[in-house]
C-alpha positions in Angstrom: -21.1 -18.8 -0.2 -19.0 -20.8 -2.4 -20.2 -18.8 -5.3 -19.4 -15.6 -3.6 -15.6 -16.8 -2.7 -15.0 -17.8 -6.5 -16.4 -14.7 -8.0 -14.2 -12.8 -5.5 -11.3 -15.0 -6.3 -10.3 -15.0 -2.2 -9.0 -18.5 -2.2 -6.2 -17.3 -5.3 -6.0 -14.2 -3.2 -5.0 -15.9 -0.5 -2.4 -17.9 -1.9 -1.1 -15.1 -3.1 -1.0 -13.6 -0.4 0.8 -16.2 1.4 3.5 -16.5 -1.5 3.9 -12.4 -1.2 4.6 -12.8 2.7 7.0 -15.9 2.2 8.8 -13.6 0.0 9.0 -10.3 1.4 10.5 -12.1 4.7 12.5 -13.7 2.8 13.9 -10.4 1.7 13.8 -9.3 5.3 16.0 -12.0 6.5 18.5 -12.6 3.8 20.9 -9.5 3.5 22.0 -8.2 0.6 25.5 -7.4 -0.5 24.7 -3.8 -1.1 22.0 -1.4 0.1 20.8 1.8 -1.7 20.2 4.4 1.1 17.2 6.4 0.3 17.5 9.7 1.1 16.1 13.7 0.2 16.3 17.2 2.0 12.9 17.3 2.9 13.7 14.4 5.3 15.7 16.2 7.4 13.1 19.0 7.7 10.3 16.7 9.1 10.5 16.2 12.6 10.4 12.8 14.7 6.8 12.5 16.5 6.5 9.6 18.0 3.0 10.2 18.7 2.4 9.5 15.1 2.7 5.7 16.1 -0.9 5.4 17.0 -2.0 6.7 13.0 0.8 4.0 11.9 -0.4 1.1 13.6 -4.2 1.9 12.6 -2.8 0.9 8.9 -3.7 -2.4 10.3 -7.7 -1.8 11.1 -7.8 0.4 8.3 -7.1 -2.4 5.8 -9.4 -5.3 7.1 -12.1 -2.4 7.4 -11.3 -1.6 3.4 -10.7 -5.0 2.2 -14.4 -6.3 3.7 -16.4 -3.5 2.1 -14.8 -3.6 -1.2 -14.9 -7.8 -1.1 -18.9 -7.1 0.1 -19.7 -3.8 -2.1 -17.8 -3.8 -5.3 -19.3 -4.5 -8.9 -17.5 -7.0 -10.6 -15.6 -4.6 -12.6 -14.7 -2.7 -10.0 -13.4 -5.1 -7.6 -10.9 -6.9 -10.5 -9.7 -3.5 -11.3 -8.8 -3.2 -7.3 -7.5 -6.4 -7.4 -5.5 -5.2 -10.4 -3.8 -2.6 -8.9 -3.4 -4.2 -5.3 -1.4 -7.4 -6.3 0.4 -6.0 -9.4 2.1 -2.7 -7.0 2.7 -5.2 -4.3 5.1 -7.9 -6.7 6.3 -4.8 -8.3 7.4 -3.5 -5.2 9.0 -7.3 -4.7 10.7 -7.1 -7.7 12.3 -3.7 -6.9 12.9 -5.1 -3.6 15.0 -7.9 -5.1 17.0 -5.9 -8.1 17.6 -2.5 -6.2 17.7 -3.1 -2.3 16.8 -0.1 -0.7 17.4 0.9 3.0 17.3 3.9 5.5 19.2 5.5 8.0 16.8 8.3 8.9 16.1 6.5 12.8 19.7 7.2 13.9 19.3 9.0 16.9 16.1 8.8 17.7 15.4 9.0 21.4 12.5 6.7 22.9 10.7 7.9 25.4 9.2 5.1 26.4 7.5 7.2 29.7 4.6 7.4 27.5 3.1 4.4 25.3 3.7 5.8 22.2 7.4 5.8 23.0 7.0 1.8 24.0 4.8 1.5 20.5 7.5 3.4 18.7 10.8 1.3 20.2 8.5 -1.8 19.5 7.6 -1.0 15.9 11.4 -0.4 14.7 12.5 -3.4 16.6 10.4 -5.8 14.6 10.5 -3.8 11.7 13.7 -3.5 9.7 14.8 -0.1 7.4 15.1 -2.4 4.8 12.7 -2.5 1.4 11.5 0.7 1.7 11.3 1.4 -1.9 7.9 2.6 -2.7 6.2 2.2 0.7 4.2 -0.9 0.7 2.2 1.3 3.5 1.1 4.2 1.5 0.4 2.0 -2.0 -1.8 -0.4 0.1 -3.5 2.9 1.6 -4.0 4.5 -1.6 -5.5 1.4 -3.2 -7.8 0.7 -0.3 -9.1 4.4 0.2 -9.4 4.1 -4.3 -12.2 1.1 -3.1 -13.9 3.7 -0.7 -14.1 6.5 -3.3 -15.8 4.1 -5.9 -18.4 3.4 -3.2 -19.8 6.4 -3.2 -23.6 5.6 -3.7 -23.1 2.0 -1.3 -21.6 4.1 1.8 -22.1 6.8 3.6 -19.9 9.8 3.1 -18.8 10.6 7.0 -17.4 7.0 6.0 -15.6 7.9 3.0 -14.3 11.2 4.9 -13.4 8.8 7.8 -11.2 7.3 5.5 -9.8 9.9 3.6 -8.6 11.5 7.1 -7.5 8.3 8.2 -5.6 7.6 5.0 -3.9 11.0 5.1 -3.0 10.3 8.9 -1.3 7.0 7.8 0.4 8.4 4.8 1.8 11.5 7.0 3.0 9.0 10.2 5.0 6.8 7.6 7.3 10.1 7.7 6.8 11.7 10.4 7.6 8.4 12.6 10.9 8.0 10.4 9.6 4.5 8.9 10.3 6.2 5.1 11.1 9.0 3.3 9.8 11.6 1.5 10.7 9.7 -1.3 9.3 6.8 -0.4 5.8 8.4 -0.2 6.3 9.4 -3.6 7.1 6.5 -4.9 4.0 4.8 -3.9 2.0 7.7 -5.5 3.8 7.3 -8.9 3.6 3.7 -8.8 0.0 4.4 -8.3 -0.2 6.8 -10.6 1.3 4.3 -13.4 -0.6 1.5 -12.9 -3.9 3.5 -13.1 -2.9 5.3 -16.3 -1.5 1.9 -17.8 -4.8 0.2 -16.6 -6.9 2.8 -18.4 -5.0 3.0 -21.4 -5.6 -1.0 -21.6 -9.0 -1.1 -21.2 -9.6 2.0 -23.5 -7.7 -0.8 -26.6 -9.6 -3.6 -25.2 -12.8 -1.2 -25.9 -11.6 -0.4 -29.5 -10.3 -4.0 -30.5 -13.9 -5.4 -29.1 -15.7 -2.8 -31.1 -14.4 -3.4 -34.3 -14.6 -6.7 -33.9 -18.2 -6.4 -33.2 -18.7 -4.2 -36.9 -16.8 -6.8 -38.5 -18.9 -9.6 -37.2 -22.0 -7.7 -38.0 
């Protein structure tokens, strides 16, 4: 067991994770002098449905059900590229948290109607959870990493899981707009910042490859 947590570094995870949290609250708490509304047409054009809570709120299962199978399944490689791209898109999205404050106004208005739970749910979530840091949506990123660990365990799970997911994921993704927790451009900022960190990821490895192999002839 204590092999297992060292080789899948969860005790630096955890700190980290712990420093991330301190951090992001502390960014939730403190107010800062200016905020940068993000804003697009398309947000206008998407409708409030509240009923979208319940896909929202499954961001929560969805993760610990990820994180386990890609802790227990992943090759080595693998898993420290997932790592890679988890903790490096969440202190990016720190940093432009701290240098660019970002915020929203796309929940004035809104009408609860709390006769149903998902009206209670929906009241509840953006009571606790400020418009504030919104810029790329932690929620999406952490989605699109964790359903990236499914897709590479493609010959360890069964694929009504990894279709389980990918519906799931695309649920989640969806209810961060359609419940008025981001923008459009949110959800596209999580995508490029994604999309960066992959290509950037690649293009390293691909150098580390060459460098290693001509070190290799020269050696020889």
């Amino acid at each position: 067991m204590k092999k297992f947590i060292k080789e899948r570094y969860l005790i630096p995870l955890g700190v980290w994770f712990v420093v991330y949290m301190a951090l992001f609250l502390y960014l939730e708490v403190c107010e800062p002098e200016s905020v940068h509304l993000i804003f697009c047409g398309m947000d206008r054009k998407i409708p409030y449905v509240q009923a979208f809570v319940y896909p929202y709120l499954s961001w929560f299962p969805y993760i610990c059900v990820c994180a386990y199978s890609a802790v227990r399944n992943l090759e080595d490689k693998d898993y420290r590229k997932a790592v890679f791209f988890l903790t490096a898109g969440m202190n990016v999205f720190l940093l432009i948290s701290y240098v660019w404050p970002t915020g929203l106004d796309l929940r004035e208005g809104i009408v609860y109607n709390t006769a149903v739970p998902s009206g209670y749910l929906m009241q509840f979530v953006q009571a606790v959870d400020t418009p504030t840091s919104v810029f790329p949506s932690m929620h999406v990123y952490v989605t699109l990493v964790l359903q990236y660990t499914l897709e590479i365990q493609k010959g360890r799970l069964a694929m009504r899981k990894i279709w389980a997911g990918r519906i799931l994921a695309a649920a989640i993704i969806l209810s961060t707009m359609f419940t008025k927790q981001h923008s459009v451009l949110d959800v596209l900022g999580a995508f490029l910042l994604f999309g960066l960190l992959a290509a950037g990821y690649c293009r390293y490895s691909y150098f580390g490859m060459q460098i290693h192999r001509k070190y290799v002839k020269t050696v020889e």
